[in-house]
Short mmCIF file of the C-alpha atoms (twelve columns), coordinates in Angstrom:
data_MODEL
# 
_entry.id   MODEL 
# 
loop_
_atom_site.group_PDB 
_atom_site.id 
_atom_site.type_symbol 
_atom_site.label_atom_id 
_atom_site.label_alt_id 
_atom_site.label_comp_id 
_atom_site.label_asym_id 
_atom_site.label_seq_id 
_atom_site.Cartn_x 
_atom_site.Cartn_y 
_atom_site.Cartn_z 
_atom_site.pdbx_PDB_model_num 
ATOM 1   C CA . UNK A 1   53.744 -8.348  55.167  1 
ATOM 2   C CA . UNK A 2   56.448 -6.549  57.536  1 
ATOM 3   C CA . UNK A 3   59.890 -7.453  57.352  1 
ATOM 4   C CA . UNK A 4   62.937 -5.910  59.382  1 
ATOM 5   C CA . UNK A 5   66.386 -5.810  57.876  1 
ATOM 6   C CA . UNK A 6   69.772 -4.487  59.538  1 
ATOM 7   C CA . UNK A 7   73.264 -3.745  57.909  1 
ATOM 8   C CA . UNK A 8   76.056 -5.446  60.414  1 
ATOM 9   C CA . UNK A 9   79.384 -5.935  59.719  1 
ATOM 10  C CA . UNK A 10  79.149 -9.437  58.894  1 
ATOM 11  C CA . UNK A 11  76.213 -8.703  56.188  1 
ATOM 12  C CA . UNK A 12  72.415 -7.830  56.242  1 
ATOM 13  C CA . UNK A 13  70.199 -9.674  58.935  1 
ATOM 14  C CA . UNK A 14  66.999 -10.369 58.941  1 
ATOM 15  C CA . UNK A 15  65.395 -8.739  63.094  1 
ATOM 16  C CA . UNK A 16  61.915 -9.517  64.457  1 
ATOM 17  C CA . UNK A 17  61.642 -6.316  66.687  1 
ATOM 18  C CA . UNK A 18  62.629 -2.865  65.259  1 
ATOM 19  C CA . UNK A 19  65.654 -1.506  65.979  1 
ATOM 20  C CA . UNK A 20  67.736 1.794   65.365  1 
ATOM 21  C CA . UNK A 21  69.162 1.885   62.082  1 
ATOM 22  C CA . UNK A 22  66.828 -0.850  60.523  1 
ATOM 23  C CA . UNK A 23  65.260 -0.972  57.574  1 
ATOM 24  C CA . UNK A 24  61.326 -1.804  57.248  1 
ATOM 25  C CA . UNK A 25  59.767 -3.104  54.376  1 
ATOM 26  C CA . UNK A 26  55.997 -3.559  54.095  1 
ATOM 27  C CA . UNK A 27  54.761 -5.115  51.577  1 
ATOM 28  C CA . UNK A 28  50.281 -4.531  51.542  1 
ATOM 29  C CA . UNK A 29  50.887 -4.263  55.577  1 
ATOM 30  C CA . UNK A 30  47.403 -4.912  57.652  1 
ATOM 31  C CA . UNK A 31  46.158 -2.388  60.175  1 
ATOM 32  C CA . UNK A 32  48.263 -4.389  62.896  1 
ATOM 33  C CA . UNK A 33  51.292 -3.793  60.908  1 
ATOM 34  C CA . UNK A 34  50.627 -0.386  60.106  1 
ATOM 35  C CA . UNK A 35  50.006 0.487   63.901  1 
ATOM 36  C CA . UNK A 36  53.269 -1.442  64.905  1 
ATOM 37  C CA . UNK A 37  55.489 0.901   62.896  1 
ATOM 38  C CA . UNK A 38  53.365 4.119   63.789  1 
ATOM 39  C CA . UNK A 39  53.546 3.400   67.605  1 
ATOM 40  C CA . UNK A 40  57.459 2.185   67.365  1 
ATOM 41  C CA . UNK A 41  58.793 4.925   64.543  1 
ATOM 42  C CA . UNK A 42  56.198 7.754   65.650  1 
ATOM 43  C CA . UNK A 43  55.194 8.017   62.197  1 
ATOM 44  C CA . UNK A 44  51.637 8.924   61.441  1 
ATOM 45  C CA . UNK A 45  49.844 6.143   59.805  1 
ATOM 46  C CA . UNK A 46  48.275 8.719   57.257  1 
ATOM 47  C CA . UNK A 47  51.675 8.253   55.889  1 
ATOM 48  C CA . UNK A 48  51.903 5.088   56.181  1 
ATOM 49  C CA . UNK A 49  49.029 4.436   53.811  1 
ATOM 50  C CA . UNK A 50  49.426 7.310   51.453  1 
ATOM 51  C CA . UNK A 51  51.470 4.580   49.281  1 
ATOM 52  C CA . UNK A 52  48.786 2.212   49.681  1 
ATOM 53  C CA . UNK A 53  46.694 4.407   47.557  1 
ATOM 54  C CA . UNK A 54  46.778 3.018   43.722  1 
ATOM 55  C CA . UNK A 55  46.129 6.688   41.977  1 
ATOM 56  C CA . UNK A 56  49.066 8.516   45.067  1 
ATOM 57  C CA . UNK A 57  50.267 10.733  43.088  1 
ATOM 58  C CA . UNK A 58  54.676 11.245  43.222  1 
ATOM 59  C CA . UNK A 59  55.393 13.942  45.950  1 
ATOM 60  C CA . UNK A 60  57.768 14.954  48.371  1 
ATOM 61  C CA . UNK A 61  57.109 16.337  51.985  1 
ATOM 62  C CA . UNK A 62  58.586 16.765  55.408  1 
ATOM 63  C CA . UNK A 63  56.065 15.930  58.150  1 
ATOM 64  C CA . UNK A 64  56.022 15.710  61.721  1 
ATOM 65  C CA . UNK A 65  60.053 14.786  61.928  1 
ATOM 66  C CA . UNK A 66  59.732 12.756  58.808  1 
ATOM 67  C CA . UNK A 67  60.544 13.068  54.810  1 
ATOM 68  C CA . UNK A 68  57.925 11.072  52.819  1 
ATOM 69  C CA . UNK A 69  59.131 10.435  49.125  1 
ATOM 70  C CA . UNK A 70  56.124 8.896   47.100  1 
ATOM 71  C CA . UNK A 71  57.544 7.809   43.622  1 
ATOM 72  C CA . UNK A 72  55.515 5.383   40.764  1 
ATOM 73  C CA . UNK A 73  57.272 2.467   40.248  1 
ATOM 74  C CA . UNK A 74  56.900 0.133   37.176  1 
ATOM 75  C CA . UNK A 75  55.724 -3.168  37.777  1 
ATOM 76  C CA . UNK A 76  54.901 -6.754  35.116  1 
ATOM 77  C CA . UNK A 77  51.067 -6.767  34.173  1 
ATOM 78  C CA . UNK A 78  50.929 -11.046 34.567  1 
ATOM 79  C CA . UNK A 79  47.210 -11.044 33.974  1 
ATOM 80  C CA . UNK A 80  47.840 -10.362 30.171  1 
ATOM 81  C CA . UNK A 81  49.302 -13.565 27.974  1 
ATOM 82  C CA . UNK A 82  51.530 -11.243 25.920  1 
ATOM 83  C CA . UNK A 83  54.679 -9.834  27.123  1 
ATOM 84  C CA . UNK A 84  55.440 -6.480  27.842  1 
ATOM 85  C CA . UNK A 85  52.517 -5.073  28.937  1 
ATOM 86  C CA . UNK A 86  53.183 -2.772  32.514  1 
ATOM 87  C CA . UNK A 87  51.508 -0.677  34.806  1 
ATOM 88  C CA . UNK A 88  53.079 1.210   37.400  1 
ATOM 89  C CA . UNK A 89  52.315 1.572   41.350  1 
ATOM 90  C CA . UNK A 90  53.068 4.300   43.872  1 
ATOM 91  C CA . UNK A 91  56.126 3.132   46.238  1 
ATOM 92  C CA . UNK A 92  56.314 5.327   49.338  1 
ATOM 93  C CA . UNK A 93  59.756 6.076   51.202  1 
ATOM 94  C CA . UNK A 94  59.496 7.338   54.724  1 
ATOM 95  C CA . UNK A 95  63.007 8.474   56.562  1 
ATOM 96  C CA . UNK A 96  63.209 9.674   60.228  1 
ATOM 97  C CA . UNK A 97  65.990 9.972   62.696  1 
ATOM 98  C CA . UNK A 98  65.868 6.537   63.110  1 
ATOM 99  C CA . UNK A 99  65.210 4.261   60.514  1 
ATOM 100 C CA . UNK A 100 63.963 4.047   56.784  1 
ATOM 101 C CA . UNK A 101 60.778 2.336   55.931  1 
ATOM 102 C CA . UNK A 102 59.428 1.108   52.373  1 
ATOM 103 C CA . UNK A 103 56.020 0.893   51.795  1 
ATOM 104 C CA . UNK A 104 54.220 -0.884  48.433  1 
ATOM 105 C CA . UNK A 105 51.070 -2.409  47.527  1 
ATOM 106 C CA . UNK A 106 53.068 -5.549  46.631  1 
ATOM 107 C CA . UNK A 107 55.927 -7.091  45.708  1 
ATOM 108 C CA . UNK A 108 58.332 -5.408  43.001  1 
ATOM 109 C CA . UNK A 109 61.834 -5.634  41.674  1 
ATOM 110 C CA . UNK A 110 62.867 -2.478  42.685  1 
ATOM 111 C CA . UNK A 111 63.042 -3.480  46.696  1 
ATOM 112 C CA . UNK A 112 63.577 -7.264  45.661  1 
ATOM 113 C CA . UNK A 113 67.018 -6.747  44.458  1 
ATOM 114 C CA . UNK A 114 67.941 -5.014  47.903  1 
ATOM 115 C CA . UNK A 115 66.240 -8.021  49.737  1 
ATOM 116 C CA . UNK A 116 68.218 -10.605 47.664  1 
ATOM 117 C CA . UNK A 117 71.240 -8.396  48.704  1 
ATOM 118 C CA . UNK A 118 72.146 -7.846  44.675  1 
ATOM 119 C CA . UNK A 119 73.130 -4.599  45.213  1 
ATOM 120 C CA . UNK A 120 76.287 -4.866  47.978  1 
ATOM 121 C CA . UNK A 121 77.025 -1.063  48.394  1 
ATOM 122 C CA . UNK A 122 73.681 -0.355  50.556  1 
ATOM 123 C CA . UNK A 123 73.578 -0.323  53.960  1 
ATOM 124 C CA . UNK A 124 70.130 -0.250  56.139  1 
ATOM 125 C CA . UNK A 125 72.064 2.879   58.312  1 
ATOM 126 C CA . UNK A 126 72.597 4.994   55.430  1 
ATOM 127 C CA . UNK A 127 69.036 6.270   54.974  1 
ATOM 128 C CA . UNK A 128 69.703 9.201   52.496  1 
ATOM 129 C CA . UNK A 129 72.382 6.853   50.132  1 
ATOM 130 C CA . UNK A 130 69.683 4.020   50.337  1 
ATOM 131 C CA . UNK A 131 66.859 6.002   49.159  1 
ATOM 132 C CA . UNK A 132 69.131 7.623   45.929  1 
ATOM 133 C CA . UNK A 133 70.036 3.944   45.291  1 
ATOM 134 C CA . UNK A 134 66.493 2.604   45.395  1 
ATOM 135 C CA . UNK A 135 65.572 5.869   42.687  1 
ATOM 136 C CA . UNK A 136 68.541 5.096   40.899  1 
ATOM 137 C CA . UNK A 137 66.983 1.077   40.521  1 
ATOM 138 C CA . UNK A 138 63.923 2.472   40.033  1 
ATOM 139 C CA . UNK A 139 65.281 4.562   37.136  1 
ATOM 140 C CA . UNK A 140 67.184 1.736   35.753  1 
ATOM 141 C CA . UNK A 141 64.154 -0.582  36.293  1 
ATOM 142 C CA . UNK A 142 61.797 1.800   33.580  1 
ATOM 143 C CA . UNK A 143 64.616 1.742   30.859  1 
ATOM 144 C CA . UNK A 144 65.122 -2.214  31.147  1 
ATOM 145 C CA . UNK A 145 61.255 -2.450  30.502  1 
ATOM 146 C CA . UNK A 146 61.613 -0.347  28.029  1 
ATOM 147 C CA . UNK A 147 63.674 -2.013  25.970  1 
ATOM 148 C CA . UNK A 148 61.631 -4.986  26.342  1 
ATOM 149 C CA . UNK A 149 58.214 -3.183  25.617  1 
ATOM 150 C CA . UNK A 150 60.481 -2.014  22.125  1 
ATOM 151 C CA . UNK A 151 61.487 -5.736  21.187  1 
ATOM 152 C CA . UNK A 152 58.213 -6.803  21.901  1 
ATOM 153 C CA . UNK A 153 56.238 -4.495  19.469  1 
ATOM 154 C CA . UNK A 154 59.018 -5.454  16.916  1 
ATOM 155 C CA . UNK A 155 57.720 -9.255  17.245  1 
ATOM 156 C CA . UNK A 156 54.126 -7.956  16.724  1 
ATOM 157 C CA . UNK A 157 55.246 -6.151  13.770  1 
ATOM 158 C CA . UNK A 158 56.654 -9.365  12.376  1 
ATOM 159 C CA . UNK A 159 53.117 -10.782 12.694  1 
ATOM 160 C CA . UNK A 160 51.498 -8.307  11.211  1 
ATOM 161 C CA . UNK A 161 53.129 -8.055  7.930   1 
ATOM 162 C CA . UNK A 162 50.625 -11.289 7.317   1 
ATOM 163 C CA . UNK A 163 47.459 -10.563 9.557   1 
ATOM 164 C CA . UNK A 164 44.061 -9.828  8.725   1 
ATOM 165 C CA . UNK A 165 42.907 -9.904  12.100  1 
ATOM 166 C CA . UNK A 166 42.841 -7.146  15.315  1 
ATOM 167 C CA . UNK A 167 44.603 -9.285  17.876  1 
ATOM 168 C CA . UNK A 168 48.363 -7.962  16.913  1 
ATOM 169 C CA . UNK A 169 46.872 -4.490  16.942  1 
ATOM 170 C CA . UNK A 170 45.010 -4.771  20.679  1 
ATOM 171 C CA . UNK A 171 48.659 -6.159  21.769  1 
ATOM 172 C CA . UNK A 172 50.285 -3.557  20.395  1 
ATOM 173 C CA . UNK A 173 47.320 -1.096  21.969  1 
ATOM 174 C CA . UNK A 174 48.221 -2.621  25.331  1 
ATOM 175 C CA . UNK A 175 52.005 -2.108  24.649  1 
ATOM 176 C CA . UNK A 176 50.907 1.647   24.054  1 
ATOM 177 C CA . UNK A 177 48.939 2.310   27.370  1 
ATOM 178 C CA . UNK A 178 52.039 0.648   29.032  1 
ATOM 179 C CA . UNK A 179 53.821 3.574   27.692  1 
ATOM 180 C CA . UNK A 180 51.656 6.263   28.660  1 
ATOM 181 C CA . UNK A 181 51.675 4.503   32.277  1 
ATOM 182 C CA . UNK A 182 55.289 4.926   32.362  1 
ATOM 183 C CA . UNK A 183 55.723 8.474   30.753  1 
ATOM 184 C CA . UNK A 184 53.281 10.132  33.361  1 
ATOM 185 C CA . UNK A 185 55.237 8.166   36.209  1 
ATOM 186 C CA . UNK A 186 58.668 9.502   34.948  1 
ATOM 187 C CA . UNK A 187 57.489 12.666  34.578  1 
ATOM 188 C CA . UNK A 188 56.148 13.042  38.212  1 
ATOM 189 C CA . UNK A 189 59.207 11.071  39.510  1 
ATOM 190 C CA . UNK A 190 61.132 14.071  37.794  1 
ATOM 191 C CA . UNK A 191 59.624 16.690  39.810  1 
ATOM 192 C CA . UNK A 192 60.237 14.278  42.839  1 
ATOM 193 C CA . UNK A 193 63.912 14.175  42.290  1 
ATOM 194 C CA . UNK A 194 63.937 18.063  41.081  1 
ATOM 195 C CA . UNK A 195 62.880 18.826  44.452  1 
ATOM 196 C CA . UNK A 196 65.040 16.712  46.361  1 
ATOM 197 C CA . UNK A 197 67.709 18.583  44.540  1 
ATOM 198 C CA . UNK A 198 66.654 22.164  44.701  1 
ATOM 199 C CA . UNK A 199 65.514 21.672  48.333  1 
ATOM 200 C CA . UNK A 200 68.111 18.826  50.202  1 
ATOM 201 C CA . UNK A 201 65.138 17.588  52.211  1 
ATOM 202 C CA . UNK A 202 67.539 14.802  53.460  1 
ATOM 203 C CA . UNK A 203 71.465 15.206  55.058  1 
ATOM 204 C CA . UNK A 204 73.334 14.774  52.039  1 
ATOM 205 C CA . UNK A 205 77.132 14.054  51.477  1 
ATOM 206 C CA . UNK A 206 78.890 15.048  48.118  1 
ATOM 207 C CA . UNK A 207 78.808 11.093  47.062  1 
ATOM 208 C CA . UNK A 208 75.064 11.266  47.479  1 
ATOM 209 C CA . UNK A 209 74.988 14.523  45.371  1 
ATOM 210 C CA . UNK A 210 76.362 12.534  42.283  1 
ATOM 211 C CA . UNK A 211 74.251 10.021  42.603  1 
ATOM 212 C CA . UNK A 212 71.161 12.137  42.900  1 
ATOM 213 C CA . UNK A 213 72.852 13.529  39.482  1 
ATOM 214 C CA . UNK A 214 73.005 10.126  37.884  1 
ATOM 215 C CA . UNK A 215 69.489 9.340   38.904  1 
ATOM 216 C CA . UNK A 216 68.045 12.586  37.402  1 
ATOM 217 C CA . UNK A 217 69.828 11.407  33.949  1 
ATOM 218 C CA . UNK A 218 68.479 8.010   34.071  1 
ATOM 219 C CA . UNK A 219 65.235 9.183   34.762  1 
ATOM 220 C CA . UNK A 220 64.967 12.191  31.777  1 
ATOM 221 C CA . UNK A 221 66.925 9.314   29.536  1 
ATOM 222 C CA . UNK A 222 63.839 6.648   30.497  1 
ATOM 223 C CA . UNK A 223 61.614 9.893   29.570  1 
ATOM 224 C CA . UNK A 224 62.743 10.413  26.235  1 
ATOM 225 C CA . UNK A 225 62.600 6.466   25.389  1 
ATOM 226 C CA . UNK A 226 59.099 6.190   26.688  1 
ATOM 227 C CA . UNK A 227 58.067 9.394   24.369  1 
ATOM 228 C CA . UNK A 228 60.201 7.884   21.366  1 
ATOM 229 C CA . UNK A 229 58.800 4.779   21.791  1 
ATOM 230 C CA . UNK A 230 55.215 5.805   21.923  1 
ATOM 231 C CA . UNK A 231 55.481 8.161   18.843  1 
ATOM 232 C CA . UNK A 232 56.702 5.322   17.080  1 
ATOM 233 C CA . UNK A 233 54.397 2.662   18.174  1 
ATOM 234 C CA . UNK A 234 51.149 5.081   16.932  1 
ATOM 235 C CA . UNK A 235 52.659 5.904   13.606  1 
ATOM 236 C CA . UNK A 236 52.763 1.694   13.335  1 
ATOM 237 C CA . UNK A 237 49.301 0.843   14.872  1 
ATOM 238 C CA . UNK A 238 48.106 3.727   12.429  1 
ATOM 239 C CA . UNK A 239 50.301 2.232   9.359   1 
ATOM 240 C CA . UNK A 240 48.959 -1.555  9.991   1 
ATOM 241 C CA . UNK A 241 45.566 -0.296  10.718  1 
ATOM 242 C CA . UNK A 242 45.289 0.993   7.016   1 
ATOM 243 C CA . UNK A 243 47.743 -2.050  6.090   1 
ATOM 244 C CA . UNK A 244 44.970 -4.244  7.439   1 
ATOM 245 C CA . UNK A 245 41.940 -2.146  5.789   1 
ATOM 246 C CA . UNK A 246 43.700 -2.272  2.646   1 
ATOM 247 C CA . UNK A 247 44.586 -5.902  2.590   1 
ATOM 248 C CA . UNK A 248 41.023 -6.795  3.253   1 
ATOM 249 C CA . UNK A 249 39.468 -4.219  0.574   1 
ATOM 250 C CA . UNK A 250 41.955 -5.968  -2.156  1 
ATOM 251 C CA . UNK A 251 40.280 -9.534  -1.068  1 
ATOM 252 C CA . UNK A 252 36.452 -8.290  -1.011  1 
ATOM 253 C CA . UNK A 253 37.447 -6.878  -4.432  1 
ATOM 254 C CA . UNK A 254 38.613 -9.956  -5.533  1 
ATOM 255 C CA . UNK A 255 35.787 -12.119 -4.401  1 
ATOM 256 C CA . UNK A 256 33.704 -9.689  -6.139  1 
ATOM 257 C CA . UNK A 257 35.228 -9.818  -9.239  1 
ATOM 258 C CA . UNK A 258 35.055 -13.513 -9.366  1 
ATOM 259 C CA . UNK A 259 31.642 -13.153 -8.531  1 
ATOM 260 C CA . UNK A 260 30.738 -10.902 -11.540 1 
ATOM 261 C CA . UNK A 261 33.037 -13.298 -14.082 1 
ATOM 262 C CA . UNK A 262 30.875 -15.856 -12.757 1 
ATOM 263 C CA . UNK A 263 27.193 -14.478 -12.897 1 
ATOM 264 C CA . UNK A 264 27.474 -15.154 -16.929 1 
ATOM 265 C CA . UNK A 265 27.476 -19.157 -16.248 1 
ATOM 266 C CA . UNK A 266 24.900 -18.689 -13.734 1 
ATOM 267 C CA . UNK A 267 22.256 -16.090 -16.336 1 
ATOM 268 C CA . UNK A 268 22.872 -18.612 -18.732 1 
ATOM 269 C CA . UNK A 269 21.869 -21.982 -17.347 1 
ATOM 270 C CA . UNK A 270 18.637 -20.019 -15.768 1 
ATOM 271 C CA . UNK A 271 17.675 -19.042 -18.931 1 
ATOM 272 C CA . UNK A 272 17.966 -22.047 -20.907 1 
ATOM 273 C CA . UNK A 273 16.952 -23.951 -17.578 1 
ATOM 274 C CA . UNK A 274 13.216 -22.423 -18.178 1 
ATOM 275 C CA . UNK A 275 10.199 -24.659 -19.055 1 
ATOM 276 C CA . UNK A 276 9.873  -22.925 -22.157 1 
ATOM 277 C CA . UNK A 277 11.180 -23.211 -25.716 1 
ATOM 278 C CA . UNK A 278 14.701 -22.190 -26.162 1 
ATOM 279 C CA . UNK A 279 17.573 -22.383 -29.283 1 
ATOM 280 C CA . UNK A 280 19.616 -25.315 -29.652 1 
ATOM 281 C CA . UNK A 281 16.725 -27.284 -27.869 1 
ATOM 282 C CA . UNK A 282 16.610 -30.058 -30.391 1 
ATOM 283 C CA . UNK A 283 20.630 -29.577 -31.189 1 
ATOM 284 C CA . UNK A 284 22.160 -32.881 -29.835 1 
ATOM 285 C CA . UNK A 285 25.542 -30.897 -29.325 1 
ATOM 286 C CA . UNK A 286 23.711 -27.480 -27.678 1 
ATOM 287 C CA . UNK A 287 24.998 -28.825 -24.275 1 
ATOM 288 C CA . UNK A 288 29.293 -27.949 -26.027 1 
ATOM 289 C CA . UNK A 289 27.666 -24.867 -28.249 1 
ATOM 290 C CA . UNK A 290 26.267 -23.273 -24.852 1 
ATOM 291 C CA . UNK A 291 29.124 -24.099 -22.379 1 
ATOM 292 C CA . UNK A 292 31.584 -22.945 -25.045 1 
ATOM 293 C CA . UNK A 293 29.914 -19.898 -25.378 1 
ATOM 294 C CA . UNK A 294 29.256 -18.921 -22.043 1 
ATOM 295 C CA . UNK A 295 32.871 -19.919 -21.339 1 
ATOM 296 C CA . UNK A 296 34.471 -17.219 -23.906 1 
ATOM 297 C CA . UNK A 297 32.470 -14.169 -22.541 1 
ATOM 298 C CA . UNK A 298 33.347 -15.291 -19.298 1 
ATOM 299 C CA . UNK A 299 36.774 -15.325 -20.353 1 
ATOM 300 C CA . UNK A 300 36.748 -11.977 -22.188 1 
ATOM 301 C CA . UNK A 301 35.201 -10.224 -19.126 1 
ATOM 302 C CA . UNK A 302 37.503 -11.775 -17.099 1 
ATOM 303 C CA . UNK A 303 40.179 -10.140 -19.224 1 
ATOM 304 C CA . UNK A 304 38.812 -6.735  -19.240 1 
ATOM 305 C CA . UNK A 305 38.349 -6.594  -15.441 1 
ATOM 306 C CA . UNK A 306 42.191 -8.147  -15.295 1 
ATOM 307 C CA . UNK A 307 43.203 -4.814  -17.583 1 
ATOM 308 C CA . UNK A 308 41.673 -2.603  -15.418 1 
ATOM 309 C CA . UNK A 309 43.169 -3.890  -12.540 1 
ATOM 310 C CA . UNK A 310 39.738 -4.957  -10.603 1 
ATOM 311 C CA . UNK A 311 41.330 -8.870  -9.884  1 
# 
C-alpha cells in the first residue's frame, strides 16, 4: 500500500503523485510501489526493502544522499486469545533532500496516529522533527504496552491462586517472550538514537535536540520496565510452578491416604468372601460383628495417618 501525505496550511492532504516536501508511507509496498519511489526519490530499493525484512536488525546509515533509520517497533500479537501478548517489527525511516518516507511490513499505531492527524505539531516538511516525533511515539508506544502486559499477568495471577492446570502458566510464558521481544528492540533502538546523537546524521535545530533528549529517556525508562517486568514475571511463573506441583502432591497424597484407610474394608470382605470356612459363619449377627470391626481399625488408622499429617 503507498500513500502520499502533504502538510499545507489549511491541514494535511492526502496527493496521488509525489511531490517535494511529502510524506510517503508504505505499508507491505509491491515491487511496483517500491520502483515508483526509487525512480521518483532516487532512493535505492535495497533500502527500500531493508525494513521489509522481519529479523532487520535497528541501524543507522547515510547512503547515497540518504539517512536510513531502521528501528523495531512493537506491534498487538491478534492471533493469540489472551491479551497482551506482542511482538515487535522493524519500521524503516528514509530522509533525503526531498521528502521522508516510512516503510513497514504492516499497519501499526506508531504511523496510524500521524495518519489520523492525532498528533497536530507534525508537519510532512519537517523531516528531521517528524522522525524524533515518530521515535518519541514509538517510545511512548513500548511503555503503554507495558503497562498493559503488567495488568495482564496480574489477572493471570488472580487465576492461579486456584489452578491446577498449565494454561495460566503458557499465558503468562507468552507474556514473558513478549518481554524479551521488547527488551532486545529497546536496546537496539538505544544505540539507534545514541548515534543519532553523538553523530547529527540529520540538520538539527535546538527544539529537535530536546526532543531527541526526551526520546532517549523514554526509551531507557521503557528499558528498565521491560527488565523489571520480566524479573518479576519469572520469579512468579517459578513460584506458581512449585505452587501448582505442590497443590497437586497434597491431592495425590490425599487420595492415597483414603486409599490405604480403605484397603481394610476391602481385605476384609475378600477374606470372609472365600468359599471356605470362616468365624462368625453360623453367627446370625456376624454381618454387625464384622462391619463394626472393620469399621474401628479403619477409624483408628485413619486417626494415626490424620496425626501424622498424611490426610
Amino acid at each position: 500500500m503507498l500513500q502520499i501525505y502533504k502538510s499545507t496550511d489549511s491541514g494535511m492532504i492526502t496527493l496521488d503523485q509525489v511531490e517535494n516536501g511529502a510524506w510517503i508511507n508504505l505499508v507491505n509496498p509491491n515491487p511496483k510501489e517500491i520502483l515508483y519511489i526509487s525512480n521518483n526519490l532516487n532512493i535505492p530499493v535495497d533500502l527500500i526493502k531493508a525494513a521489509l525484512d522481519e529479523e532487520e536488525r535497528s541501524r543507522i546509515e547515510v547512503d547515497e544522499g540518504c539517512t536510513v533509520v531502521i528501528i523495531d517497533i512493537p506491534v498487538p500479537n491478534t492471533e493469540l486469545l489472551e491479551g497482551g501478548t506482542y511482538y515487535t517489527v522493524p519500521l524503516g525511516i528514509i530522509i533525503n533532500d526531498t521528502n521522508i518516507v516510512t516503510v513497514s511490513l504492516q499497519e501499526n499505531y506508531v504511523i496510524k496516529d500521524f495518519i489520523e492527524r492525532k498528533n497536530k505539531s507534525f508537519y510532512t516538511f519537517k523531516k528531521t522533527r517528524f522522525l524524533l516525533q515518530i521515535l518519541y511515539k514509538n517510545s511512548k508506544l513500548y511503555l503503554q504496552y507495558l503497562k498493559h502486559i503488567d495488568k495482564t499477568s496480574d489477572k493471570i495471577e488472580c487465576r492461579l491462586h486456584k489452578s491446577l492446570k498449565n494454561k495460566e502458566l503458557i499465558q503468562l510464558l507468552e507474556l514473558e517472550k513478549s518481554l524479551v521481544y521488547f527488551s532486545t528492540s529497546l536496546k537496539s533502538n538505544e544505540m539507534v538514537l545514541e548515534k543519532i546523537q553523538r553523530s547529527n546524521p540529520v540538520k538539527m535545530y535546538p527544539e529537535d535536540t530536546e526532543l531527541l533528549e526526551d526520546v532517549i529517556i523514554e526509551n531507557k525508562q521503557a528499558i528498565e520496565m521491560a527488565n523489571i517486568y520480566s524479573n518479576i514475571l519469572t520469579g512468579t511463573m517459578d513460584a506458581y510452578a512449585s505452587v501448582i506441583s505442590n497443590n497437586l502432591n497434597m491431592v495425590m497424597k490425599f487420595l492415597t491416604s483414603v486409599t490405604i484407610v480403605l484397603s481394610i474394608p476391602t481385605m476384609v470382605a475378600s477374606f470372609f468372601g472365600m468359599n471356605v470356612d470362616v468365624p462368625f459363619e453360623n453367627n446370625p449377627h456376624a454381618f454387625a460383628i464384622i462391619f463394626t470391626m472393620t469399621m474401628f481399625f479403619s477409624v483408628i488408622l485413619a486417626l494415626t495417618m490424620f496425626r501424622k499429617q498424611l490426610f
